[in-house]
N, C-alpha and C positions, 0 to 999 in steps of 0.2 A: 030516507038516506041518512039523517042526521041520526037516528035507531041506530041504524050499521055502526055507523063512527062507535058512538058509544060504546057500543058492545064491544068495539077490538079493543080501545082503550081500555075499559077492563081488564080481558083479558090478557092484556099486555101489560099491567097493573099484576094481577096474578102472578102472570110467571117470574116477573123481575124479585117479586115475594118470598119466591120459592127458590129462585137460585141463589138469593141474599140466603135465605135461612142453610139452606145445602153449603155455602162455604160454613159458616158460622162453625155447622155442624162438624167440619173436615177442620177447621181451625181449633176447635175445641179439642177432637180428638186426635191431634200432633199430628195432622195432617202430613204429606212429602217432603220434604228437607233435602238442598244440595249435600254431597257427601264434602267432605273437608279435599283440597286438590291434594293430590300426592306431587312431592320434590324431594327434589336431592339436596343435601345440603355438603358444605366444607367447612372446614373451620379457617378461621384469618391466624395467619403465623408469621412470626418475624424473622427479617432472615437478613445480613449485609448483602446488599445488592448494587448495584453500579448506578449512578448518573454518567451520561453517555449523550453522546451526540450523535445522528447517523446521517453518511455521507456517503457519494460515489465518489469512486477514486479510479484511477489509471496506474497500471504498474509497469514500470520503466527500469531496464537493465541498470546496474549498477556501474558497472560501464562497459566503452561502446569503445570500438577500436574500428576504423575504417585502415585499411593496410592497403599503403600506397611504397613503390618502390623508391628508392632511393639515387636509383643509378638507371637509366635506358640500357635497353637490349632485347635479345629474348628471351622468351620463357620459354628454358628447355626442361623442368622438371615439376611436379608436383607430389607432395607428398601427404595430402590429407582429401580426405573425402567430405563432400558436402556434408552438413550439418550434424558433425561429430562433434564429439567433447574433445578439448585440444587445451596444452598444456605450457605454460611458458617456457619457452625455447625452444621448443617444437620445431621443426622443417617444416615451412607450407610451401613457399615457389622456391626454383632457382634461376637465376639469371645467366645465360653463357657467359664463363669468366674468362674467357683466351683473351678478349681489349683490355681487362683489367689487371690479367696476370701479365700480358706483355709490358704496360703501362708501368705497372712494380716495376719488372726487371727492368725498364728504361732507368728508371730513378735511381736503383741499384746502382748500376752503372754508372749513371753521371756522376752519384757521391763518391765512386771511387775517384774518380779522373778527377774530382776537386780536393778530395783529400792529399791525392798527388802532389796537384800542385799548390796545395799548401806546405807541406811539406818541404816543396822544393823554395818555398818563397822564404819559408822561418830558414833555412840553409842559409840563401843569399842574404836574409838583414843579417844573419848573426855574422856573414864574414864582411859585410859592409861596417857594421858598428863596430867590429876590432879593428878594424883600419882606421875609421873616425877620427882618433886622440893623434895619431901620427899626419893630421892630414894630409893622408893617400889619397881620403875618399871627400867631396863635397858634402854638405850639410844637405843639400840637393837629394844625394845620392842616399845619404840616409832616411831622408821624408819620402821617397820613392819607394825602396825597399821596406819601410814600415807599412805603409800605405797598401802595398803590394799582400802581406800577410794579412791585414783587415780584411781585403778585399775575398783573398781565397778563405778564409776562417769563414765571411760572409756565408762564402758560394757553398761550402761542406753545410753550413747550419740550414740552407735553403734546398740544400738535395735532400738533406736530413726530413725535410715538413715534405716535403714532395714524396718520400718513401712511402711517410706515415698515411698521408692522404690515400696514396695509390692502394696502399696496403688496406685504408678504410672502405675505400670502393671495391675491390675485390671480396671484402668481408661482407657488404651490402647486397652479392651475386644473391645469397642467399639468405631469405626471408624467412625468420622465424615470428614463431608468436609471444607477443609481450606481454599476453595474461593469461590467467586461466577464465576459458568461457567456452562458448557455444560455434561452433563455424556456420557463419550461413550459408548463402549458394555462393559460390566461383563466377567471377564475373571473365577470368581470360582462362585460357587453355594454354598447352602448352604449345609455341609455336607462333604465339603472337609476340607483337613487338609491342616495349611497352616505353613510356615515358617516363623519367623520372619528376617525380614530387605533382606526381597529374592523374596518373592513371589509377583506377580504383580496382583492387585484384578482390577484394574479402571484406566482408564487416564478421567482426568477432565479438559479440554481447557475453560479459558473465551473469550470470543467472542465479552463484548464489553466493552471498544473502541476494535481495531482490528487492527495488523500490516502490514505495505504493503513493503516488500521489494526489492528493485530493484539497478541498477548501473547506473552509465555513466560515457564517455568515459573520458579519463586519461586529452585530449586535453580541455575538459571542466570541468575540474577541478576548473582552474583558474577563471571564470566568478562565477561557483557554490560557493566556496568559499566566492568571494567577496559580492555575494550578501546575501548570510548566514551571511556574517558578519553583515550586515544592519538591519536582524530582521527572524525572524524564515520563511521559503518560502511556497507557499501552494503548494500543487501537486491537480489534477483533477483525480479521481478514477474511471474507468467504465471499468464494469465486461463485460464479453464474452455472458453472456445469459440476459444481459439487456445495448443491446448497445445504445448512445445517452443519456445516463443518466449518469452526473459525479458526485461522493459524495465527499466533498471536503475534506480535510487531511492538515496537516501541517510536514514539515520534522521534526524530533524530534534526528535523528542521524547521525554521518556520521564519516564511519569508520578511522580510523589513518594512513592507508598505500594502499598504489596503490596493489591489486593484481597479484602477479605473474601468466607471463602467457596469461592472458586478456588483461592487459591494463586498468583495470576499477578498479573503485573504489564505495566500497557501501554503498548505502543510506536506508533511515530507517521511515518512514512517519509513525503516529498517523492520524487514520481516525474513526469519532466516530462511526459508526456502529449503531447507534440508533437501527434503522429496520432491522439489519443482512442483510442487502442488502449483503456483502460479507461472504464468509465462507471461514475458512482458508485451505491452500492449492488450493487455486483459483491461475490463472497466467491472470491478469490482465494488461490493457492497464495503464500507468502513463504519465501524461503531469504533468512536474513539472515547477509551474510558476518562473522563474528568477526577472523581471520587468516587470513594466508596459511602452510600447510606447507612448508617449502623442502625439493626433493629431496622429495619422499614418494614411494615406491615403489609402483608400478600394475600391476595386474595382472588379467587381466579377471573379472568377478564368477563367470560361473556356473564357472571352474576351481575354485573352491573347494568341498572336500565335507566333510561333516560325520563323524566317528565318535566312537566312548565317548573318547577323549581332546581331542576337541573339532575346530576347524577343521582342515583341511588339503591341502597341494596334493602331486600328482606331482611331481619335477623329473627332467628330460632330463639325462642326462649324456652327453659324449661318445661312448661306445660304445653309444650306445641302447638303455641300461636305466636305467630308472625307481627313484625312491627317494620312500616316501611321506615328508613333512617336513611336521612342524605349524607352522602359520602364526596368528598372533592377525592380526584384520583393523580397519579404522578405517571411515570413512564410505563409502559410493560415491560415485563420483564418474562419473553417466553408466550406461553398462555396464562400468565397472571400479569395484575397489573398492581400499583402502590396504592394505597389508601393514605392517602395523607394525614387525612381527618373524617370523624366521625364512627369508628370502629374500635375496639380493644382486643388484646391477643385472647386465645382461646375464644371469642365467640363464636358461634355459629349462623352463619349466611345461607340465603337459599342458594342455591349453586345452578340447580335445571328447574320449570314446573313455575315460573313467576307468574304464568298469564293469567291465571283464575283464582290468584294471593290477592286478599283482604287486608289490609293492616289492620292490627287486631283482632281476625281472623283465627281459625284453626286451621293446620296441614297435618297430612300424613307423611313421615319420612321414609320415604323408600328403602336409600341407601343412603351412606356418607362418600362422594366421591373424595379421591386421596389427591391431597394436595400434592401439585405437583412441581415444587422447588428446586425441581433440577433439573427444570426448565430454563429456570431463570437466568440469564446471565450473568458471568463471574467475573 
């Protein structure tokens, strides 16, 4: 038995011999080699790009007309259709005006009949006060006859505002529009009876320009501020059902106090609306520009990889070998992001192809993908 042993020992002595000597021999002579990994590379280019902050926001009519009547009755006419575009002065309801036009000509009439007797009252003092000096007439009679013209001059001045009024309610029969905007739905028909300063007939929102309201954080206050203070800021606007389109705005408000609660603080953007691209009550995406970065260094986002000492990118050198170099990075911008640190303009970065890069390493360049700059936000 202990014979046996032996002998496999041996021979298992032998082969370990011979497979040591067979690499030796594959090692000697340039044995298989990984090939160099093929990637794409870009180059880092400088470009002014925006610091930006991004927010949801809500967009809110620039105003809002609720059209309540002025005067009770009813509504015997209309003259605009649901949710048309409608123009200041416009005819939208009418009120039967027969109570209002009777109501006028009452007042008509009653200034006459005070004017009359006005009239006839300035006759009487004036022949009372010629008589006076002769005393024909008592002092009596003259404080009565004066008194008497106060009175009627009164009564004309008081028919006089009753005209106007009557004449103001009558003008109230009919209901025009006090902006230009949008009609929403009709809340009465014609036929109904309605109340004045109660009943609600119409909301009328203008839509354009158009408001976009949104917040940010208490911590960004300070930057938003200062740079508000420099000159009005733009915000970038794009809606939920037309993404990659931004219509551009300028902040126009910003509120006096931090809200409780949140932490935030809110803002107020003017965006012209030309095309109604937005409609209010939208919750929209906001990129509000702060400044611009001059020269900020670009470089496409997904070249950058993450390891235990944090961000970083391949860079191409001349003789195409690779050097891993840490990068700290800034906002994106698009499909590129900022380089803050650790890159210079014109180098070359791997772009695709990192997973089987060596630093110090050799690659094969496939192609230069093209940097894509107008991407970035403006």
């Amino acid at each position: 038995m202990l014979r046996r042993i032996s002998v496999l020992l041996i021979a298992a002595a032998a082969m370990g011999l011979a497979v040591e000597s067979g690499c030796n021999r594959a090692s000697a002579g340039g044995g298989f080699t990984m090939p160099p990994p093929v990637v794409t590379t870009a180059p880092v280019v400088t470009q002014d790009v925006p610091a930006y902050l991004d927010e949801i926001g809500k967009t809110t009519a620039t105003e809002v007309v609720n059209i309540v009547p002025q005067v009770s009755g009813k509504i015997v006419g209309r003259d605009f259709e649901d949710g048309t575009d409608l123009h200041t002065g416009q005819e939208l309801f009418a009120i039967d005006p027969r109570p209002y036009q009777a109501a006028l000509d009452q007042a008509q009439a009653l200034l006459e009949q005070n004017q009359a007797q006005l009239v006839n009252a300035k006759a009487n003092f004036t022949r009372i006060a010629s008589e006076l000096p002769s005393k024909a007439v008592s002092q009596q009679d003259y404080d009565n006859g004066k008194s008497a013209v106060d009175v009627a001059d009164a009564n004309v001045k008081a028919a006089q505002a009753a005209i106007e009024t009557a004449s103001l309610n009558l003008e109230y029969c009919t209901i025009k529009s006090p902006i230009d905007g949008r009609a929403g739905q009709r809340l009465v028909d014609a036929g109904n009876i309605v109340n004045a300063n109660s009943t609600s007939l119409l909301s009328i929102q203008k839509l354009v320009p158009i408001y976009v309201d949104f917040t940010v954080a208490e911590n960004d206050l300070g930057q938003v501020r200062e740079n508000l203070a420099k000159g009005p800021l733009k915000v970038l606007v794009e809606s939920p059902d037309d993404p990659g389109r931004n219509i551009e705005g300028e902040v126009t408000f910003l509120d006096n106090s931090v809200q409780d609660g949140t932490g935030t603080i809110r803002l107020r953007a003017t965006v012209p609306n030309k095309n109604r691209q937005l409609w209010p009550g939208q919750f929209v995406h906001v990129r509000l520009v702060l400044y611009t970065m001059r020269d900020a260094k670009l470089i496409p986002a997904n070249a950058v990889q993450v390891g235990q000492a944090g961000s970083y990118v391949f860079v191409i050198h001349a003789d195409n070998t690779a050097e891993q170099r840490n990068v700290t990075t800034g906002q994106r911008q698009g499909d590129e992001i900022v380089a803050l640190d650790g890159l210079k303009e014109g180098e070359t970065i791997v772009h695709t192809g990192q997973l089987m890069v060596i630093s110090g390493g050799p690659v094969t360049v496939l192609a230069s993908a093209p940097q894509a700059a107008q991407g970035a936000a403006k």
